[in-house]
N, C-alpha and C positions, 0 to 999 in steps of 0.2 A: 431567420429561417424557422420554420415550425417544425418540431419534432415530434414523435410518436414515444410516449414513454409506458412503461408498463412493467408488475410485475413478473418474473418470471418462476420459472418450477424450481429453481434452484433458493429463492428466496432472493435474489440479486434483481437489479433492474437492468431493462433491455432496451434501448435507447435506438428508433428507426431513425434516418435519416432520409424524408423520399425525396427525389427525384425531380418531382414536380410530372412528370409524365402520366400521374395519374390522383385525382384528386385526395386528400389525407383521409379521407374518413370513409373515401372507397378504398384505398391501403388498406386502412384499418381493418374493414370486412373481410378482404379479400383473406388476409393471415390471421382471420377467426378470433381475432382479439373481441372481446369484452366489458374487462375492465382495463382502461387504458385511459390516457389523458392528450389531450393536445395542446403543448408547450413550446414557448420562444427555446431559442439557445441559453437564455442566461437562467433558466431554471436548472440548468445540470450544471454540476463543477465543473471549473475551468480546468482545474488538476486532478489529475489521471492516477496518482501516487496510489489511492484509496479505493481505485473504480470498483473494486470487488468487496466493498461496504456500504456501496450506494444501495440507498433503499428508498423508495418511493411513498413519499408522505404528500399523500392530495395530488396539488396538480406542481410539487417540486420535487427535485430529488436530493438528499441528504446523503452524507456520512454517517454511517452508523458507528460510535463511540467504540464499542466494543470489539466488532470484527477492526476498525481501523488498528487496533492497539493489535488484536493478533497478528495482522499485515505487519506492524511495525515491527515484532520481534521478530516473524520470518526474516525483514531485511537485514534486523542488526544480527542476527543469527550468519546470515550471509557475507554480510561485511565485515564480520570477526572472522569467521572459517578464513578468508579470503588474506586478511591479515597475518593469521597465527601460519599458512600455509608454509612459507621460507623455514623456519624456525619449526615449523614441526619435521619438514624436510629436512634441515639438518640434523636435528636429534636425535628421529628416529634411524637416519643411517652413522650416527658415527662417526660422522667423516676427520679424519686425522688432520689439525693441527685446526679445526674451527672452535670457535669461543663456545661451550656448550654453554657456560655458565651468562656468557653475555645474552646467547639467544635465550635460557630461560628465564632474563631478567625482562626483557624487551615482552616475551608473552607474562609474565605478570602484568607487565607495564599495560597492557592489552585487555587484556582481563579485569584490570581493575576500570579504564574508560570505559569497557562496554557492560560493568555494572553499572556504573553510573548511571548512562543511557540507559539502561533498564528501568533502573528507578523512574527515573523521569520520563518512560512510557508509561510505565504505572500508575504512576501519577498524574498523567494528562488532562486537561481539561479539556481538549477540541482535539482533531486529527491537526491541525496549524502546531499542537502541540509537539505534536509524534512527528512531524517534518521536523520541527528545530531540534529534538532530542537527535532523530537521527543524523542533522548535520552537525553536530555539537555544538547548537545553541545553548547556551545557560540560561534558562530562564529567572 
């Protein structure tokens, strides 16, 4: 299927998908595009993990290195909060007769895998990178 790719005002790419009810490069006209290209499906990533680092180089569109590794910390940012949550909920109330000291071993324990993962977004060489950091690939 052809698609409509282009940059957009954000710096992101905007990926049409038409219809077929109206020819692609009367599409094109119609939403005033300009600069724009028209591409199969397999010029855009299959994975969606990174869609808001896509950036439009010619007539494909790419991962951008940089914002993927921001994305990347947003999620592991997300998936640690997400973790330490229990343990922070017990701590911070208190609660009588819970292991304070087991739960604040379990968020070290926490803290030290999602440094880890840190490092090795850091250090990424591709967004395929920053996928296996965030599943806890060891590269």
């Amino acid at each position: 299927m052809s698609l409509i790719i282009y940059q957009n005002q954000d710096g992101g790419v905007s990926v049409v998908h038409p219809t077929g009810e109206v020819p692609i490069e009367e599409l094109a006209a119609k939403l005033g595009l300009t600069d724009y290209e028209i591409v199969e499906d397999g010029a855009i990533p299959p994975d969606r993990t990174f869609r808001n680092a896509w950036v439009k180089n010619g007539s494909a569109v790419v991962e951008d290195l940089s914002k993927s590794k921001e994305i990347g910390h947003e999620l592991r940012r997300a998936k640690r909060s997400e973790e330490f949550a229990p343990y922070d909920d017990l701590i911070s109330k208190q609660i009588p007769g819970a292991d304070i000291d087991a739960a604040e071993a379990s968020r070290a324990s926490i803290r030290s895998r999602y440094a880890t993962i840190q490092l090795s977004i850091d250090n990424a060489a591709s967004p395929a990178d920053i996928k296996a950091a965030l599943n806890g690939d060891e590269s």
